[in-house]
C-alpha angles and dihedrals in degrees: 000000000000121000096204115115104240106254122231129211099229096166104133118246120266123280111252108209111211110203110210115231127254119259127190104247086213102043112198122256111261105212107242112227104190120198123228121248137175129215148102100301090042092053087049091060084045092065098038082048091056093041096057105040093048090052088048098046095032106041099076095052092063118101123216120188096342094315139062118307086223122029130150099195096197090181093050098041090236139134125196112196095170100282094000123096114183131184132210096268081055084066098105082061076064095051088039090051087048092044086051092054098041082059088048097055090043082052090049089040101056085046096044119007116220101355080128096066092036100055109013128019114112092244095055090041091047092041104056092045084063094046086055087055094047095048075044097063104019103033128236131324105294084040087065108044087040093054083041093055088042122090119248112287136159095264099050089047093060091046093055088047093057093044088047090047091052099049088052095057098052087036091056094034073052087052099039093046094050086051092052087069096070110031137043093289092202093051084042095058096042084054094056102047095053091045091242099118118145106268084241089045099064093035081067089048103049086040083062099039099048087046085055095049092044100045091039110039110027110020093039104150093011087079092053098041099034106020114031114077095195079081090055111060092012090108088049085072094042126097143188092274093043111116113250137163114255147157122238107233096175083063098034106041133124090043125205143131118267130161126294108281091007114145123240096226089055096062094026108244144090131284096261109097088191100236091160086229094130089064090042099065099031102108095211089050098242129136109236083203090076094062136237119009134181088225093059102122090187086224081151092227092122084060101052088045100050081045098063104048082049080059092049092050109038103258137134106270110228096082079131115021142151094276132150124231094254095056097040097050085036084238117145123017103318090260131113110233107226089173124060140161100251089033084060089034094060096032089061087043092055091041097059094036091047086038093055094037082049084050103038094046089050095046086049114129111233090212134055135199137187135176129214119187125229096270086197099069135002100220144335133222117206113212093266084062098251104151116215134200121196118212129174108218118204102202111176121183103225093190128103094239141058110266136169116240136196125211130196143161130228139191134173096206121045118020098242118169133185120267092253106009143266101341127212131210143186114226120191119217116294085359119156106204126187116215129191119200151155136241120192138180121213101186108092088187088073096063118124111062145034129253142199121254142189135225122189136180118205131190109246100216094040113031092197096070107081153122146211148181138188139244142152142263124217135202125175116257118258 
């Protein structure tokens, strides 16, 4: 027997370098075909389509008082809101109405995550209309890949003429429309019909109407994946009770076909067939199946579309479904938490800020008035020692009608009165008038120091409604 140890290779194996593949760091664009599909969900954005579209065309053709309901009159420096007429110094009512919807999209947000960007955002509305008039001129979906994949002919040229031309039509009513804000929409019309309109004018026009074609028809989902940062720290606001879209994995794993009201228990796998409808019809490409992704528009068409196969086989409907995180994962207690702490937190939020804009816009007073001294002279003194002060007054008439006004001016200390009386003016409606007068002081005994002084402007046929703003009057030391 030998007495040698028996002797081991213990050299490691080799390293085995594993070179990563090369990836495009701009990947191309592949061209999103959705498929059309019908259910609940689907007939909600409907609606909410309608609905929005009809406020943005037709709203500019409404008349209020003997103008346009909505009118923002850039040369004039108005702006008509139905009864509301604001200036330039009412601008912060603009920001507190921006910071009030900013809180209302972060509410929305926390309860149901993106519903915004699925059923009413302007990109979503703009781009299925032209989706409808793209099913309209090519055909459905297989019709589509299949004239893509096909070489120019006759007939795929007039197919892509009529989609195109109809693009332009709603891309130019988009532009109009959007014009009509801010400027008369009936004189605007009747310039563009008669091919008259201001050379500005139509640039505006055209700049609307090529971002609409572009956004709408071309970019699409680009916008809402690549441009707009509402997809980006969105997730940041949502929590485990927020409303999202999902698919239920625990219900619909293992995947795979199997015959038309065929169990799952009898071939051994979920309820999901795995018919990829659900990525046919999502209008941003992604599989809901994956989870949850930031491109996810919960536009809902995933639902009505896994709806209705469950329908076709037999199964429960509710594979994708709205869900939270909690319910979905049976964490928690089974319930869905309405209320929670940041949803409360933003709705009072909401509530204060919409009930102080409410209050503010309804106190506000209809008329202005301001006072600028005589910046040439202080003051004069006439030889029988009256001593007179020269203002300019800006009174505008903020309401939407012709009224009479008063003004006066009053002072507790001196007894000061207007070179010819209390005067009286007519302001038409939105009307900034300029008004010189004098203020004199008859009392000699009062030299010596200035006062403070008060001029107000009061509607003549409501007394209530009134203004006023304060100068100084000056007398020469003595």
């Amino acid at each position: 027997m030998s007495n040698q140890i028996p002797t081991r290779d213990l050299s490691p194996d080799p390293v085995r370098v594993v070179q990563p593949k090369s990836a495009d760091l701009y990947a191309k664009r592949e061209k999103i075909h959705a498929r059309a599909i019908t259910g609940l969900f689907q007939n909600i954005r409907l609606v909410t389509l309608y609905l929005t579209m009809a406020v943005f065309f037709l709203l500019p053709w409404i008349d209020w008082e003997g103008r346009q309901a909505v009118l923002f009159d850039l040369s004039n420096r108005h702006f008509y809101i139905f009864w509301w007429t604001f200036l330039p110094e009412d601008f912060f009512f603009l920001s507190w109405l921006f910071i009030i919807a900013a809180f209302a999209l972060f509410a929305v947000t926390v309860l149901a995550g993106r519903v915004w960007c699925g059923y009413a955002c302007p990109q979503t509305v703009w781009t299925k209309v032209f989706m409808w008039i793209e099913e309209v001129a090519e055909g459905n979906r297989n019709a589509r890949l299949r004239l893509d994949k096909a070489p120019m002919s006759l007939r795929k040229f007039i197919k892509r003429i009529i989609k195109h031309s109809g693009w332009a039509v709603v891309s130019i009513g988009t532009g109009i429309a959007f014009i009509g804000y801010f400027t008369p929409m009936r004189d605007l019309w009747e310039q563009f019909t008669t091919l008259s309109m201001d050379p500005w004018m139509l640039f505006w026009m055209l700049f609307f109407a090529g971002a609409t074609y572009l956004n709408a028809g071309w970019m699409r989902e680009q916008v809402c994946l690549h441009i707009c940062p509402y997809g980006r720290f969105q997730s940041v606001m949502f929590d485990r009770d927020t409303l999202i879209i999902s698919y239920d994995n625990y219900r619909g794993d293992p995947r795979g076909s199997r015959g038309r009201h065929q169990s799952s228990e009898e071939v051994g796998l979920g309820d999901c067939i795995d018919c990829k409808l659900c990525v046919q019809v999502c209008p941003t490409g992604i599989d809901i199946r994956d989870g949850l992704q930031f491109e996810c528009i919960q536009c809902a068409a995933c639902i009505d579309a896994c709806d209705s196969v469950m329908d076709q086989m037999g199964y429960a409907r509710g594979l994708v479904k709205y869900t939270t995180e909690n319910l979905l994962e049976n964490t928690g207690d089974g319930k869905y938490h309405f209320l929670r702490p940041s949803l409360i937190i933003y709705s009072l939020a909401l509530t204060v800020m919409i009930s102080a804009l409410l209050l503010a816009l309804f106190m506000r007073t209809p008329l202005s008035i301001e006072a600028m001294r005589d910046r040439g002279a202080l003051f004069t003194e006439s030889y029988d020692g009256v001593i007179e002060n020269s203002y300019t007054l800006k009174v505008q008439n903020k309401s939407q009608k012709d009224y009479q006004y008063r003004i006066e001016v009053r002072c507790d200390s001196i007894p000061v009165t207007m070179e010819g009386g209390t005067k009286y003016m007519t302001l038409q409606a939105g009307e900034l008038a300029t008004v010189p007068l004098t203020v004199t002081l008859q009392d000699t005994d009062m030299k010596g120091r200035s006062a403070d002084i008060e001029f107000v402007v009061t509607r003549i046929d409501d007394e209530s409604i009134q203004d006023s703003t304060e100068s100084t009057f000056m007398m020469p030391r003595r």
